[in-house]
C-alpha positions as CSV (number, residue, x, y, z in Angstrom):
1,X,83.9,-53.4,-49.2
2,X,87.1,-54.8,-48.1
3,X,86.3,-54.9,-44.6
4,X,83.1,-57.1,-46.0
5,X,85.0,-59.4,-47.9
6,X,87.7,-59.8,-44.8
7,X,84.8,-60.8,-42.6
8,X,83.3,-63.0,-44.8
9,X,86.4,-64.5,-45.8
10,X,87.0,-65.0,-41.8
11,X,84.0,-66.4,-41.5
12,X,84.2,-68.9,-44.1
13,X,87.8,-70.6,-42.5
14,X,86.1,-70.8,-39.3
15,X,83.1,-72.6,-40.7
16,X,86.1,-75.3,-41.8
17,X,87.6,-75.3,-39.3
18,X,86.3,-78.8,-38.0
19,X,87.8,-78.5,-34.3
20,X,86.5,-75.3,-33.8
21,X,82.7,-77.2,-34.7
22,X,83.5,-79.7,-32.1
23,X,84.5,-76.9,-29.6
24,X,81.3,-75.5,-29.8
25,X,79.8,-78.9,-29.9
26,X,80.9,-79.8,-27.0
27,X,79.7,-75.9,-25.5
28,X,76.0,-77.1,-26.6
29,X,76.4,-80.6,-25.0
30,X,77.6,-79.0,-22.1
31,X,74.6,-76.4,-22.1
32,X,72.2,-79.3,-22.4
33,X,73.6,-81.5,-20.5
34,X,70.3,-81.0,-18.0
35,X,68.0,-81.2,-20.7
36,X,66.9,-85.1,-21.6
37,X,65.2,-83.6,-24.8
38,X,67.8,-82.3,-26.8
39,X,70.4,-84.4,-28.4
40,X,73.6,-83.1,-28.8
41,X,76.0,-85.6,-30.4
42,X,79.3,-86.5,-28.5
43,X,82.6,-86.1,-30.4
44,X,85.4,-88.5,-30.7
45,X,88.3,-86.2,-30.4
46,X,90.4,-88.8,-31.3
47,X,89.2,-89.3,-35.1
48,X,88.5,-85.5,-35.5
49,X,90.5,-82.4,-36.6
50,X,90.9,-79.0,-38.5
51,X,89.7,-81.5,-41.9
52,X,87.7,-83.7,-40.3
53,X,85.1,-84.0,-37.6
54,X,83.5,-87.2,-36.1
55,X,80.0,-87.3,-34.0
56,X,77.8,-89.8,-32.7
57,X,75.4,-91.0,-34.9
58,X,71.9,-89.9,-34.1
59,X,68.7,-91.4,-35.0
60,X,66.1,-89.3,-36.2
61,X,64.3,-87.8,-39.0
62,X,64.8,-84.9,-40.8
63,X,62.3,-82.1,-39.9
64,X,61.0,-81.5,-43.0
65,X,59.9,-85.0,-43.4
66,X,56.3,-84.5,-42.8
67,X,55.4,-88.4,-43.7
68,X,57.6,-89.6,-41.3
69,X,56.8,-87.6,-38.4
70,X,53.4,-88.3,-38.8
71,X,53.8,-91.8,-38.8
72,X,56.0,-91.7,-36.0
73,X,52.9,-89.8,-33.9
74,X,55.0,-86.8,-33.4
75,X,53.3,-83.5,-32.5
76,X,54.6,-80.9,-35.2
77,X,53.2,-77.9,-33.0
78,X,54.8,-79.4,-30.2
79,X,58.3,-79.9,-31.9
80,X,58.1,-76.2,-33.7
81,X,57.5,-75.1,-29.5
82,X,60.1,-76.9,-28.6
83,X,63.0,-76.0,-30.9
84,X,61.7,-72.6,-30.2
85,X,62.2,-72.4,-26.4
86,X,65.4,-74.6,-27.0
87,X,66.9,-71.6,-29.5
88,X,65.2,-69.3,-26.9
89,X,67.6,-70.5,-24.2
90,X,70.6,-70.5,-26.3
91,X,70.2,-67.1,-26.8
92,X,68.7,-65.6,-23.7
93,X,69.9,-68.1,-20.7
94,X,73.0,-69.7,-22.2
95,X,74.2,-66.8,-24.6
96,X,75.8,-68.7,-27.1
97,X,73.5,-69.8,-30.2
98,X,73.6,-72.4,-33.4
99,X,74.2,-69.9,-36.3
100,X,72.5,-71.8,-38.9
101,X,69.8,-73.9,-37.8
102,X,67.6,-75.9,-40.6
103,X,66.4,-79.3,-41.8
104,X,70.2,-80.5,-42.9
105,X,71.2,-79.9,-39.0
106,X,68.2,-80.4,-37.0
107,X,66.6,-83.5,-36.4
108,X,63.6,-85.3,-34.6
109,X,63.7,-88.5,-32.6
110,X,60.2,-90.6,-33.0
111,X,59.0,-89.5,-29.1
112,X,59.5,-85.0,-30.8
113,X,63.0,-85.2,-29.0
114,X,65.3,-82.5,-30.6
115,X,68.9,-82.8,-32.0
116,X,71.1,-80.5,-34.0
117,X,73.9,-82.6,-35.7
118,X,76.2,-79.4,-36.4
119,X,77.6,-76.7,-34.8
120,X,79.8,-74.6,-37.0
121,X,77.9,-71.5,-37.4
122,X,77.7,-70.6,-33.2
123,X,78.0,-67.2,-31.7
124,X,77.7,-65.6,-28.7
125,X,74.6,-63.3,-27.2
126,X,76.1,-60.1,-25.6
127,X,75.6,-60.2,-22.0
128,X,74.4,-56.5,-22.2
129,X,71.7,-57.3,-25.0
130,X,70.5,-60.7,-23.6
131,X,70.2,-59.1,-20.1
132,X,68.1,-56.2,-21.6
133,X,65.9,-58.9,-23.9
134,X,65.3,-60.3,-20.8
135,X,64.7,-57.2,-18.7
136,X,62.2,-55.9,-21.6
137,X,60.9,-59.4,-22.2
138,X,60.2,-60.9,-19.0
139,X,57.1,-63.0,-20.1
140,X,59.2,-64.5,-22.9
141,X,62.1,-65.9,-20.6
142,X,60.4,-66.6,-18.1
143,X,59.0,-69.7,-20.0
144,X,62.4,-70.3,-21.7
145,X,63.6,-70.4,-18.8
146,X,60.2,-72.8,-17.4
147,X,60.1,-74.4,-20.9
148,X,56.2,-73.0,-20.5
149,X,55.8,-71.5,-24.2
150,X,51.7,-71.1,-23.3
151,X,52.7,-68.9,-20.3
């Protein structure tokens, strides 16, 4: 129970720890760099530290706002497929995930564009597991990797 509570506790400082959230945003952005549908906001280093963290403002709307995304003509199916392959690469081409996605960090531009606005809760796939995932699930990466989720 003590070793539970020191993780947790562990856990918890790192998730305030507002430089180590810009680190790993800046890890995503990196990882994405390529990718003209996913949004990764850009930090200002200069108005950011261990109490506070400053991003570019996105423009979106939340996920969860059904209404808006209607109106805005964007395919849900599509955008459910495409946060999909885009967690799918984090994880299996990139090792090194979002911890905690949901509607409070992910966000959807009016053309289905993705963008996640935080980056606190991150870890990193084992190279071992992600290349046996990969080895066992050759159908699934291969279109993460393609960005092909009918293959």
């Amino acid at each position: 129970m003590i070793g539970l509570a020191q993780e947790f506790g562990g856990e918890l400082r790192g998730q305030l720890d507002y430089v180590r959230e810009a680190c790993n945003a800046e890890r995503f952005a990196a990882n994405f760099a390529k990718t003209a549908d996913v949004h990764i906001p850009r930090v200002f280093w200069e108005l950011t530290s261990s109490r506070v963290i400053t991003l570019e403002r996105i423009e979106g709307m939340k996920i969860t706002d059904l209404d808006g995304l209607a109106v805005a003509g964007v395919d849900r199916r599509e955008l459910a497929s495409h946060a999909a392959l885009t967690m799918g690469k984090m994880v299996f081409v990139d090792g090194f995930f979002h911890g905690d996605p949901h509607p409070g960090t992910s966000s959807s531009s009016p053309t289905g564009d993705w963008g996640s606005s935080t980056s606190g809760s991150s870890g990193a796939s084992m190279t071992v597991f992600g290349r046996q995932c990969a080895g066992s699930c050759w159908p699934c990466t291969a279109a993460i990797r393609n960005g092909s989720p009918r293959r």
